[in-house]
C-alpha positions in Angstrom: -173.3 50.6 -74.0 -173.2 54.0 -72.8 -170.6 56.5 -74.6 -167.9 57.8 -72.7 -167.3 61.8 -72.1 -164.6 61.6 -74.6 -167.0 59.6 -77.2 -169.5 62.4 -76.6 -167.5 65.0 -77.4 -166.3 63.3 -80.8 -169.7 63.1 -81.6 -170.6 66.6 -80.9 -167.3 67.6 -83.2 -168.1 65.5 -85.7 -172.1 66.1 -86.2 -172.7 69.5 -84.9 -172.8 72.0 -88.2 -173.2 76.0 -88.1 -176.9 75.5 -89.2 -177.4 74.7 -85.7 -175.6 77.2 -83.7 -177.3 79.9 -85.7 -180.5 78.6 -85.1 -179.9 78.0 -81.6 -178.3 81.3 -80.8 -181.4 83.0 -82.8 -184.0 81.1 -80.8 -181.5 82.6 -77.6 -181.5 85.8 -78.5 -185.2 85.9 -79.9 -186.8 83.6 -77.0 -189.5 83.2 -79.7 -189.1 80.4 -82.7 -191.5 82.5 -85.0 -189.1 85.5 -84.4 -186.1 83.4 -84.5 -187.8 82.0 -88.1 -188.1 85.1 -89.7 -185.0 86.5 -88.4 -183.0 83.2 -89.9 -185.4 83.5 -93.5 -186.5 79.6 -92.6 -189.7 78.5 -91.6 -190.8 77.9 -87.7 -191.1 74.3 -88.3 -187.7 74.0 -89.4 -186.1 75.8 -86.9 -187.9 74.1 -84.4 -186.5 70.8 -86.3 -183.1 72.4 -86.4 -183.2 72.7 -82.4 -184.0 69.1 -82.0 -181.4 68.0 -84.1 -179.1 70.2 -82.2 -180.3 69.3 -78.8 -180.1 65.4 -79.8 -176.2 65.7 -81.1 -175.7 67.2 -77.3 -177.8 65.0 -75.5 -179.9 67.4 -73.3 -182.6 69.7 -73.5 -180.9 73.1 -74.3 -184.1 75.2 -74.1 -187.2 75.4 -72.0 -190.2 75.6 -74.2 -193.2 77.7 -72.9 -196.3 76.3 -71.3 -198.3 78.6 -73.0 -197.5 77.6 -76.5 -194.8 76.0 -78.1 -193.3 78.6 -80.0 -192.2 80.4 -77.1 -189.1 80.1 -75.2 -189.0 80.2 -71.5 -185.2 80.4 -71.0 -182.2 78.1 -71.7 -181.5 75.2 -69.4 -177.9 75.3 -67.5 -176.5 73.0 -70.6 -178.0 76.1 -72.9 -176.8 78.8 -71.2 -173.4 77.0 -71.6 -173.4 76.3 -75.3 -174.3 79.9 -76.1 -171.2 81.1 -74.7 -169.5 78.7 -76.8 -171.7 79.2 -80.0 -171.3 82.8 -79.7 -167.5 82.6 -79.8 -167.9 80.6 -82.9 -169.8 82.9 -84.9 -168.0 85.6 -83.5 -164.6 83.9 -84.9 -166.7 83.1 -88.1 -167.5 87.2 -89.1 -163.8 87.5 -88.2 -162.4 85.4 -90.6 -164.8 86.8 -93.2 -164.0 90.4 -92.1 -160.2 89.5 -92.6 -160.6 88.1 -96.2 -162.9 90.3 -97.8 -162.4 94.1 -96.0 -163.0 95.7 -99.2 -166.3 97.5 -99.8 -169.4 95.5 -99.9 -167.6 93.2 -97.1 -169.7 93.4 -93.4 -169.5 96.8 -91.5 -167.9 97.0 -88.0 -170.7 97.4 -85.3 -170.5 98.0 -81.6 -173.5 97.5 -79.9 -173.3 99.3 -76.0 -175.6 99.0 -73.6 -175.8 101.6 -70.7 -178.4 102.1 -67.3 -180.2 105.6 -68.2 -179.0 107.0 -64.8 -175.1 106.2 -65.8 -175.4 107.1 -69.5 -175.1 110.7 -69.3 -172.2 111.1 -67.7 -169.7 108.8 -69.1 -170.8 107.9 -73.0 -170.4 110.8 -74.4 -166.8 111.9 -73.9 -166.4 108.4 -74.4 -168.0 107.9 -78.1 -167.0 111.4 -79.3 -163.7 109.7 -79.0 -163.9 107.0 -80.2 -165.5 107.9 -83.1 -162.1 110.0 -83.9 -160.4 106.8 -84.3 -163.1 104.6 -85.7 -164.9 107.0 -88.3 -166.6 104.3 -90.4 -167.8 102.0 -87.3 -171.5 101.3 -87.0 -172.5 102.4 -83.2 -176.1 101.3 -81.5 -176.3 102.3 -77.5 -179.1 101.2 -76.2 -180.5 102.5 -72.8 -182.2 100.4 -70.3 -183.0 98.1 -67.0 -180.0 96.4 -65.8 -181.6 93.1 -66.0 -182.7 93.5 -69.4 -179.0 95.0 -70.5 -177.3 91.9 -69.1 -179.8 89.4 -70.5 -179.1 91.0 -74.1 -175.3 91.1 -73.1 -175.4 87.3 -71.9 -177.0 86.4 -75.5 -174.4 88.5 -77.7 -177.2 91.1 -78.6 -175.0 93.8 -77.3 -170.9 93.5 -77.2 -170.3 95.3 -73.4 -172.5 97.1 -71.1 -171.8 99.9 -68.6 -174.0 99.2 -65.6 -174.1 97.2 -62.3 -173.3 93.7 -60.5 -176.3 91.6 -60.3 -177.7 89.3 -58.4 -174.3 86.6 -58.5 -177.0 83.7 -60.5 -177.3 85.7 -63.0 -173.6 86.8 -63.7 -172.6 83.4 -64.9 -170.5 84.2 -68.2 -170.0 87.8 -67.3 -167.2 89.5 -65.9 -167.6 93.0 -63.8 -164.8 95.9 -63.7 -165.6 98.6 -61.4 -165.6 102.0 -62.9 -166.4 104.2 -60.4 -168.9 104.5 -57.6 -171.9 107.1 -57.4 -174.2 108.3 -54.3 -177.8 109.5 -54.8 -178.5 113.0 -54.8 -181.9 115.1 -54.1 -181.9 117.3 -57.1 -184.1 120.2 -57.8 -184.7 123.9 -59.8 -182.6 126.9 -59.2 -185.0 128.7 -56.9 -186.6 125.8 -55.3 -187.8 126.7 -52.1 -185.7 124.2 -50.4 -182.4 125.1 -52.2 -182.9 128.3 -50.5 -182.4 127.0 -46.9 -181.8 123.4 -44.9 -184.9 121.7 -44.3 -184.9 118.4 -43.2 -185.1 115.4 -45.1 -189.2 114.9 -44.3 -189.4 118.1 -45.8 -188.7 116.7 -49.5 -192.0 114.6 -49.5 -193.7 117.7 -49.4 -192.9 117.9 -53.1 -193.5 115.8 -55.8 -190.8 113.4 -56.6 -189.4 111.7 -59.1 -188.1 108.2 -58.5 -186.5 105.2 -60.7 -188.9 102.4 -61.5 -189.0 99.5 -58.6 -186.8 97.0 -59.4 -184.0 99.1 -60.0 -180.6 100.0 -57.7 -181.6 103.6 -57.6 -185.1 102.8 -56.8 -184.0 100.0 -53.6 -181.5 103.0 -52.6 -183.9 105.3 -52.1 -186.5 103.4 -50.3 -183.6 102.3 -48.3 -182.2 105.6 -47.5 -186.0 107.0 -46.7 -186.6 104.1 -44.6 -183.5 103.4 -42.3 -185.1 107.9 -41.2 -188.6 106.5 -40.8 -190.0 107.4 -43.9 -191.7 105.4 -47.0 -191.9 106.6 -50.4 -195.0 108.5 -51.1 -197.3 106.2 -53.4 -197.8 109.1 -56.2 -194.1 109.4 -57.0 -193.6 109.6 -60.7 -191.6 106.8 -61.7 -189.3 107.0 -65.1 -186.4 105.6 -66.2 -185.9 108.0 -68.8 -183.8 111.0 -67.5 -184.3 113.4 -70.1 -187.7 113.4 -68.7 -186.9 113.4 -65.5 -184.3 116.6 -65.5 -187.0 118.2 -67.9 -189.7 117.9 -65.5 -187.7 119.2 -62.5 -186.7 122.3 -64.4 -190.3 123.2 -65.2 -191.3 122.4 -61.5 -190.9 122.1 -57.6 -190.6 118.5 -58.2 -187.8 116.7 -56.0 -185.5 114.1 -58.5 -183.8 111.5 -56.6 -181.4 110.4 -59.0 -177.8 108.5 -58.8 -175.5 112.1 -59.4 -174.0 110.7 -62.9 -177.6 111.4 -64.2 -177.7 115.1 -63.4 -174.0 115.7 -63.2 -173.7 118.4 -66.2 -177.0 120.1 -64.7 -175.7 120.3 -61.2 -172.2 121.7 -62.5 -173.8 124.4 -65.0 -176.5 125.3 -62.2 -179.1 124.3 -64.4 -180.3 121.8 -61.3 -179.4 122.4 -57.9 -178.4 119.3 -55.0 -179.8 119.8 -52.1 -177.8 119.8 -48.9 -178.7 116.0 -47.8 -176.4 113.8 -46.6 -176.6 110.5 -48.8 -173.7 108.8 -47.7 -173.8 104.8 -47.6 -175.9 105.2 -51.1 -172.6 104.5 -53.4 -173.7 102.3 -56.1 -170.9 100.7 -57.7 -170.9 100.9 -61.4 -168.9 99.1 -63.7 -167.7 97.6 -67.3 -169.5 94.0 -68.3 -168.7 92.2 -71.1 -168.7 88.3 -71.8 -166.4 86.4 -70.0 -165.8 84.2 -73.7 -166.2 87.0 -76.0 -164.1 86.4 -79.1 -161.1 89.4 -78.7 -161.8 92.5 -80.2 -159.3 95.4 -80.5 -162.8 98.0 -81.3 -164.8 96.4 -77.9 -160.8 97.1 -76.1 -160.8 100.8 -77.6 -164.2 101.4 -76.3 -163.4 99.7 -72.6 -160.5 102.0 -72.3 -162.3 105.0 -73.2 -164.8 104.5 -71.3 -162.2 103.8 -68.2 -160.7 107.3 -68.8 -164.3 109.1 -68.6 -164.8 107.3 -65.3 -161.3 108.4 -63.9 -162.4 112.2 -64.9 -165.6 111.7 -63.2 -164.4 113.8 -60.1 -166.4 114.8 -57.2 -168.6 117.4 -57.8 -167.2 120.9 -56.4 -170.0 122.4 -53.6 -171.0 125.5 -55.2 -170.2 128.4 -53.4 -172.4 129.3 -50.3 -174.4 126.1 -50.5 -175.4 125.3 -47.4 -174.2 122.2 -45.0 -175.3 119.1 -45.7 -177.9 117.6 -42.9 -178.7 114.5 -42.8 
């Protein structure tokens, strides 16, 4: 006779055992049983054991095995992507409870793990951590800088606890919630001294300079192609592409290269005078940027400090002042 929603569940509740949901949330996070293995101190055949038992007390495949081997993972299955929400709250809850009864020395260290898009970075983190810091001197802090798929897919599977970037595609938002921060245009960013700084030109003029552009598949990248197209141009082929913006600002200082960059990137450069924006109008190029974070994440009074602080670096983010005599923007 086939079990009834109700007898499924008390099944699940009664069978289901924290060996499984840390296997299954390593083999998540890792997309790899070997790496999930080691990272657990077991064996790959046991995890891989584990995993069945896990997906047989559910009742469905929770993970998509790769064709081209089977200790690789090619995602989780709707059922999995569920479950990890759910498995993630529980462990989360778990290293509460043992933060709350043994807070003395040698108990585990407080971590926030942040994830921020290189181009947004800059501009808000570090007000942001300098403060928060002040009130958590003895938390453990990792930021790590990257694509805005690969931030959300870490944030999705609890590698990192929030993540200041932007709304994806609406498929791949399940489990995450978005709070706007602040929006941002793209600005044409160059030396002091730049022959174009030095008068209008139009915007066909930029492309004959080198530029540097954000790697394809990313907002700032689709924005500029965008913006170059809807004025009849393309994107010159030999554009350097980096998502790395130290590298970026460093090159255009030493250069007549052309950085087309969202302006929280090169905000500090442009105020200071260290970079210069040249007089192009960019409007309709806003890119939203926001606050993510897992719709079930287990509360968390340091993940709420860090929201808030990072909500009060966005509200100082004014417009940047035109610096004086700048010429009129020209579109």
């Amino acid at each position: 006779m086939k079990k009834s929603p109700a007898e499924l569940r008390q099944d699940f509740v009664r069978n289901v055992q924290l060996r499984h949901l840390r296997a299954f949330v390593a083999v998540a996070q890792e997309r790899h049983l070997a790496r999930a293995a080691e990272r657990l101190a077991l064996s790959q055949p046991a995890v891989s054991k584990t995993l069945s038992e896990l997906e047989a007390v559910v009742g469905t495949r929770l993970v998509e095995r790769s064709q081209a081997g089977r200790r690789g993972v090619q995602g989780l299955t709707p059922a999995g992507e569920q479950l990890l929400a759910h498995a993630l709250r529980v462990l989360e809850a778990l290293d509460a409870s043992a933060q709350a009864v043994a807070p003395a020395a040698g108990g585990r260290i407080e971590r926030l793990r942040i994830g921020a898009l290189p181009s947004v970075a800059p501009a808000l983190l570090p007000v942001a951590l300098a403060r928060l810091r002040e009130g958590w001197p003895a938390v453990q802090i990792l930021v790590k800088s990257a694509a805005n798929a690969v931030l959300l897919d870490e944030l999705r599977a609890g590698e990192l606890d929030l993540v200041v970037g932007r709304m994806s595609d609406p498929r791949l938002m399940g489990g995450l919630s978005f709070e706007l921060l602040h929006t941002e245009p793209l600005v044409f960013a160059v030396r002091a001294g730049h022959p174009l700084a030095l008068k209008p030109a139009p915007v066909q003029a930029v492309l004959d300079y080198p530029l540097v552009v954000y790697g394809e598949g990313t907002a700032p990248r689709h924005n500029t192609e965008s913006f170059l197209s809807a004025r009849g141009l393309t994107l010159p082929p030999n554009a350097l592409q980096t998502l790395d913006v130290a590298v970026a600002r460093a090159l255009v200082a030493v250069s007549d290269a052309v950085w087309i960059t969202p302006l929280g990137a090169a905000r500090s450069e442009l105020a200071d005078g260290r970079l210069v924006r040249l007089p192009i109008d960019t409007t309709g190029t806003e890119e939203p940027v926001g606050l993510l974070q897992r719709s079930e994440a287990e509360p968390s009074p340091l993940r709420a400090a860090m929201a808030g602080l990072l909500r009060e670096a966005a509200k100082a983010q004014g417009a940047l002042p035109a610096r004086r005599g700048a010429p009129r923007a020209i579109g």
